[in-house]
C-alpha positions, 0 to 999 in steps of 0.5 A, a space after each residue: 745817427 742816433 736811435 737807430 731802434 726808433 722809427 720814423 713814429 718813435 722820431 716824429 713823439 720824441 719831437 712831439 714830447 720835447 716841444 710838449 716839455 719844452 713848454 710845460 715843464 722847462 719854465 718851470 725846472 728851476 722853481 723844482 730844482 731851486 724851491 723844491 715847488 710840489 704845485 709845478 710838479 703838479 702842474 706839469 704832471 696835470 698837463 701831461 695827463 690831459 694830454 693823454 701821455 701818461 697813457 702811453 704804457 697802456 693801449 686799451 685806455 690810450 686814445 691819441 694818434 701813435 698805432 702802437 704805443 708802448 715802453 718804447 714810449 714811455 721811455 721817450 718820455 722820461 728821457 725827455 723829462 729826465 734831460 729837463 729835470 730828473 727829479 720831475 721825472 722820478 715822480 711821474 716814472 714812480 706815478 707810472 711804476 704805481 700805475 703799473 700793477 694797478 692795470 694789470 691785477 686790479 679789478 676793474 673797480 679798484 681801476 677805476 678808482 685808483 688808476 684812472 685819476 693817476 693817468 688824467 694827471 689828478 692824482 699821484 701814486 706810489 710803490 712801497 717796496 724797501 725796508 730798512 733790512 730790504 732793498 735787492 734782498 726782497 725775499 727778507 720784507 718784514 711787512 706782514 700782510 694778513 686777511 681779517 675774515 670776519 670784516 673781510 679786510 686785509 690788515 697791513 703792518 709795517 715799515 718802509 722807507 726811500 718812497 717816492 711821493 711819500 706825503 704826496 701819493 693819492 694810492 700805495 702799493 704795498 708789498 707784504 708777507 701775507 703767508 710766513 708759513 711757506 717760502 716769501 716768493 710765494 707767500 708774498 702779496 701786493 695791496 693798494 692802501 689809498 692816502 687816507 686810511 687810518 693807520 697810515 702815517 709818514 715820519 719823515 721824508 729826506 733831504 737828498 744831495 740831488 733830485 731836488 723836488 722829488 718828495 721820497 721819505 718813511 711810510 708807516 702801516 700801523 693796523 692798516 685796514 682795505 677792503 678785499 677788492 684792494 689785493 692785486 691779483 691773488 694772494 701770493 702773487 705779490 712776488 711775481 708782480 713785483 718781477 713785472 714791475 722791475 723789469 718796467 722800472 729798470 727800462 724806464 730808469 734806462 730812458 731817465 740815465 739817458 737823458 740826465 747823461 744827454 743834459 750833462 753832454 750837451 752843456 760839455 760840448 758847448 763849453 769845449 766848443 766856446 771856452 779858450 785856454 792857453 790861446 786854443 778851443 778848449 775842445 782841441 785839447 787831446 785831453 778833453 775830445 778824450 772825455 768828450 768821445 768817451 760820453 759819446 759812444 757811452 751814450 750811444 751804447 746806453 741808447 742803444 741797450 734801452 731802446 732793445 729793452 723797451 722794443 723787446 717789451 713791446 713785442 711781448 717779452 717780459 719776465 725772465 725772457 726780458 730779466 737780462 736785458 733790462 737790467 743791462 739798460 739800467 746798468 749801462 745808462 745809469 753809470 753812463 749818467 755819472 760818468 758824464 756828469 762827472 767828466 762834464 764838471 771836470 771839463 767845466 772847471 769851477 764854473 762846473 761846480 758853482 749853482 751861478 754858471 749853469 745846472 752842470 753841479 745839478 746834474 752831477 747831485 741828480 746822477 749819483 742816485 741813477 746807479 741806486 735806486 730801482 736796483 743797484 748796479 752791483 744787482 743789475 749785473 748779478 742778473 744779467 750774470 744769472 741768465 749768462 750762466 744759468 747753470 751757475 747761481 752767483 753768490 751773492 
């Protein structure tokens, strides 16, 4: 049996969710995927926030029927969607990663304003966190973020790029030096810029091999003005938010390679199982139950990691308790992604890599972007190196 950290509860919303998903967003996958449609991303994100699941990361605004909600949840969820279509998926983990921070170190007006629409489903948010010098190395951001006495607005200038629902956001969370005078992990802070402020401009957004439908480009802050209640938490906070967020983002991303990872197994087996080659199941071939039981215990390892990460959050461990474990869960199941949508296409032959034969040439676009983005792997595994050996700093 699989997810043997679930219960019987996590069991009965996974099946829940699936059915949910099944209605609202598996009609629609293919007008994201093919047409790039951003009105049936929205529609489908409305949905989920009428139906209180964007809710679940946050007990004391969810309302519906689980006792506990949690990361374990959310997980689901983007397991779920990710299984369907990841580039939805990257839009409402990016919406949640937004959401995030805003719960935590927001004043309740700033909650309200901001976090509340994200969580009906009314509204889209984002992170700005890369630069073009700045992914991993966030100590070297270059954006700077200064407090205007006299009007008591914080003033942000700078340049970001690879932003998830860039051009679509409703509110931007940004990070920014606000103090060069003492080390970036403590003069770092975090503010939100809502869409509309002037000075905030987009130049451009990209045009990935995958992912198809998720809208990520450039975001420029020229002279970029918010009030004071707009800074989370206290100024020089803004590093520590940032570590919180990860170890969220790195989970959640365990839950979206698990279900790119399940899509890409699913359509494998059913080809191994129905196709015939030289008088045989493709399946009964040494060569491809060889591939096939590799995808499985991959899988099952990948699961298994994540749901740990997820649990352990739950519980209450975050911060550098949490470090190594998350990022074992996003390391494991995102190269997990690309090894079975690549070993799916091989088994699939022609048919693998032709848009006419199914979504198997899709999933292997998707997957290539897991082991990337929310922290490469290569940095997934300098932390989990850092806490194996705290004695020693890895070079880096």
């Amino acid at each position: 049996m699989r997810d043997f950290f679930l219960t019987d509860e996590d069991r009965a919303f996974r099946a829940e969710i699936r059915d949910f998903l099944g209605r609202e967003l598996a009609p629609r996958a293919d007008k994201i995927e093919r047409d790039e449609d951003w009105e049936a991303v929205k529609q489908v994100v409305r949905a989920l926030g009428e139906a209180g699941y964007m809710k679940l990361m946050f007990r004391d605004l969810y309302d519906g029927p689980l006792g506990q909600p949690g990361l374990t949840h959310a997980t689901i969820l983007s397991e779920e969607a990710a299984y369907l279509n990841y580039a939805f998926e990257t839009t409402i983990a990016t919406a949640l990663s937004c959401a995030y921070p805003l719960h935590s170190k927001a004043t309740s007006a700033i909650r309200e304003r901001y976090l509340t629409p994200i969580l009906e489903g009314t509204a889209i948010g984002s992170i700005c966190m890369t630069e073009p010098d700045v992914g991993s190395d966030s100590a070297a951001m270059k954006t700077r973020i200064r407090f205007d006495e006299k009007t008591r607005e914080w003033v942000i200038d700078g340049f970001k790029r690879y932003i998830s629902n860039a051009t679509k956001s409703d509110v931007y969370i940004v990070w920014g030096i606000s103090d060069p005078d003492v080390a970036p992990q403590k003069g770092m802070s975090a503010v939100a810029v809502p869409a509309d402020t002037p000075g905030l401009s987009f130049p451009r957004t990209y045009d990935f091999m995958g992912r198809r439908g998720c809208v990520v480009g450039e975001v420029t802050l020229e002279g970029v003005r918010v009030p004071e209640e707009n800074l989370l938490g206290a100024p020089g906070q803004g590093f520590r938010i940032m570590l919180g967020a990860f170890n969220f983002e790195r989970v959640i991303l365990g839950g979206s390679g698990l279900g790119v990872a399940r899509s890409a197994f699913d359509i494998a087996k059913a080809h191994a199982e129905t196709r015939t080659a030289f008088g045989q199941k493709l399946g009964q071939k040494q060569l491809i139950w060889d591939m096939v039981a590799e995808m499985s215990w991959r899988i099952d390892a990948a699961e298994l990691l994540t749901y740990r990460a997820a649990k352990m959050y739950d519980a209450g461990m975050d911060g550098k308790e949490l470090m190594r474990e998350a990022a074992q869960a996003k390391l494991v199941s995102t190269e997990t992604a690309v090894f079975c949508s690549d070993r799916t296409v091989q088994i699939m032959g022609g048919d693998g890599i032709t848009r006419q034969f199914g979504r198997a040439e899709q999933i292997y676009r998707d997957a290539r972007a897991l082991p990337i983005v929310g922290g490469t792997s290569e940095m997934a595994k300098y932390l989990i190196a850092a806490r194996e050996m705290p004695s020693v700093k890895p070079n880096l």
